[in-house]
N, C-alpha and C positions, 0 to 999 in steps of 0.2 A: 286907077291903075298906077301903079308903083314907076317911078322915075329911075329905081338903082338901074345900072347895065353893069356894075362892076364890084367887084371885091376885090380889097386890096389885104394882103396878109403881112404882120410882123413873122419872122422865122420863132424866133427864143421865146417862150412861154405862150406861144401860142399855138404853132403844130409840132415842133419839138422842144424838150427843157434841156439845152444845153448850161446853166447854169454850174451843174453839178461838176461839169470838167474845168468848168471855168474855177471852180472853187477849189477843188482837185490842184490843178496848176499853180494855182498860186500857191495854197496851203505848204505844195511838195517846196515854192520857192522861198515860203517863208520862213519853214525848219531847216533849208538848208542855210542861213541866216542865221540860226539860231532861237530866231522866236516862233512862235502859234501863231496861228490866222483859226478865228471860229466862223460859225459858221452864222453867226449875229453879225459881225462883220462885215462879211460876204455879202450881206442883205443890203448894206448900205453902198454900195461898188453899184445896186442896178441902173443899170442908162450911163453908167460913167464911164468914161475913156479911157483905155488901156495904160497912158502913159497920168496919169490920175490916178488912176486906180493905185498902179505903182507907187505913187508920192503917198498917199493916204496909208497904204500898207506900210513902210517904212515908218511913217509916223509914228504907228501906232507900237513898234515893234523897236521906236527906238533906234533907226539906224539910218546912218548918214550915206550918203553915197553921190558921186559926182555926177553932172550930166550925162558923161560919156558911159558912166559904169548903170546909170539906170536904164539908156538905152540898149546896152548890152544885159540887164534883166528882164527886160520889156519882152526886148525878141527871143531870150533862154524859154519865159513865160509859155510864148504864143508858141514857139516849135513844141511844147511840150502839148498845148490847149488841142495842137490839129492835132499832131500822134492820137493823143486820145478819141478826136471825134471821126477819124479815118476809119473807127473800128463802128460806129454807129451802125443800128438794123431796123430794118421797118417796122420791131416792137417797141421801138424808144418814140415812136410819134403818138403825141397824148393822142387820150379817149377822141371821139367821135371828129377829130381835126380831118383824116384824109375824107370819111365820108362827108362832111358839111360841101369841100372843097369840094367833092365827085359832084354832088348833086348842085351847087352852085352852078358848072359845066350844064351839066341835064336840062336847066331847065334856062339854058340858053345867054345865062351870064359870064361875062370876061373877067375872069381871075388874073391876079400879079402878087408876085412876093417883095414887100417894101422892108428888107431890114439892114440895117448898118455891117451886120457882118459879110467882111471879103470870104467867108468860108460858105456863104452858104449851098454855091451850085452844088461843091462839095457834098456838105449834109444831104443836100434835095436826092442828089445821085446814091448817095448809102439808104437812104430809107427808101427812096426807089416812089419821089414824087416829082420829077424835074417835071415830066411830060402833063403833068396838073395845073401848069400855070402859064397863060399868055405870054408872059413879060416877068422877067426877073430883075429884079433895081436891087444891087447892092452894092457895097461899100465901097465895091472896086467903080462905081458907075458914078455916085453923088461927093461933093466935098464939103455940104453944110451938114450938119448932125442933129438929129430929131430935137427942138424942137422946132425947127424950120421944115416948113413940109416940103421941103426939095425932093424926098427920095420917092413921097406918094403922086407929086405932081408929075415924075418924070415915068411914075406907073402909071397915071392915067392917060399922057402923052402919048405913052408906048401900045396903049391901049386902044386909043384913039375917042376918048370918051371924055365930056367935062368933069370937070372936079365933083360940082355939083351932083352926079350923076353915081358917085361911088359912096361904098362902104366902104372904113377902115375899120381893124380887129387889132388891136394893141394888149399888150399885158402894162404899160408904162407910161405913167403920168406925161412923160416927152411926146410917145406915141401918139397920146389923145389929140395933148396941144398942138403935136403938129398936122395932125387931122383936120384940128378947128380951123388951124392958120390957111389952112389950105380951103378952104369951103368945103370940105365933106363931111357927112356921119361918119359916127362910130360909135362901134362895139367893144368897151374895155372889159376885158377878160382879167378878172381878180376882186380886189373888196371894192364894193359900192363909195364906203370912206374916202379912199386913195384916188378912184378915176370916177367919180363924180361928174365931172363934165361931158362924161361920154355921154350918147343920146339912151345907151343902154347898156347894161354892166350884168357880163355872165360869168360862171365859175371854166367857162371853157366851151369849147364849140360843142362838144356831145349835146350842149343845153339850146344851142342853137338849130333855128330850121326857118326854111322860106318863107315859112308865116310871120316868121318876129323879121323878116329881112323886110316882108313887104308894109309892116306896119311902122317900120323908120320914119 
């Protein structure tokens, strides 16, 4: 018999891709700058910090700016990032993600959502999955950032269940390591190449189901 009692979920590339607003926001910050932001770019910002993120786009585009004035793009960025994701619908959550989560519930396991973003009660509330998860750990709740597993330990906490005892579901090589750091599986969702260290590497939860949970 299987030891899980829990699943822990990432938000972004896992049961929604908010990437695309994120790219969106910048892109609008960077022509207004005067330079392009692609979307090769883009690729290279995953798992990285807002006010990073910022430094690295500057770089690349060429343009200096003071502490005080990238703060002041930083928060231009994010007020534009929620506008956008405010408008989120329950078609923007990928393929088989709400059903995995439902039947996780069904068959008696404690779900939590572990991801770095302050937005995502938000997101949970427009796509209309808050009432899907035991425990909600985000950005607003932890202050180490994946790859320290603070934000899954304070889901299993919340959960009331050992670390040991949990799956974690990542799209991001930080996610996995911080899964390992923490004593639990995981399931990275994306190339086998990249998150390797997971115990098991899907193209997305539609490919998942209880059988590959209990064979962890």
């Amino acid at each position: 018999m299987s030891t899980i009692k829990a699943c822990l979920f990432d938000l972004d590339g896992v049961i929604v891709d908010t990437a695309v607003y994120h790219y969106k926001a910048w892109k609008q910050l960077a022509n207004g700058l005067g330079f392009d932001f692609t979307e090769h770019q883009n690729e290279q910002l995953k798992g990285v910090s807002r006010v990073r993120s910022l430094e690295l786009i500057l770089g690349w585009g060429g343009v200096t700016k003071t502490a005080e004035e990238q703060e002041i793009l930083a928060t231009q960025k994010n007020t534009q990032y929620v506008e956008m994701i405010s408008h989120m619908k329950p078609d923007e959550i990928l393929p088989g993600a709400k059903q995995f989560v439902q039947a996780c519930r069904d068959a008696g396991l404690k779900t939590a959502l572990g991801s770095a973003s302050k937005n995502s009660m938000m997101i949970l509330e427009k796509i209309g999955m808050v009432d899907l998860f035991d425990a909600i750990i985000d950005g607003n709740k932890v202050s180490k950032a994946k790859p320290d597993p603070e934000v899954f330990l304070k889901g299993a906490e919340a959960l009331g269940v050992l670390p040991e005892e949990c799956v974690v579901f990542e799209d991001a090589i930080a996610g996995v390591e911080a899964a390992i750091a923490g004593g639990m599986k995981s399931v990275g969702i994306g190339s086998p190449d990249v998150l390797g260290r997971a115990d098991l590497v899907i193209n997305g939860l539609s490919e998942m189901s209880l059988e590959k949970l209990e064979a962890l």
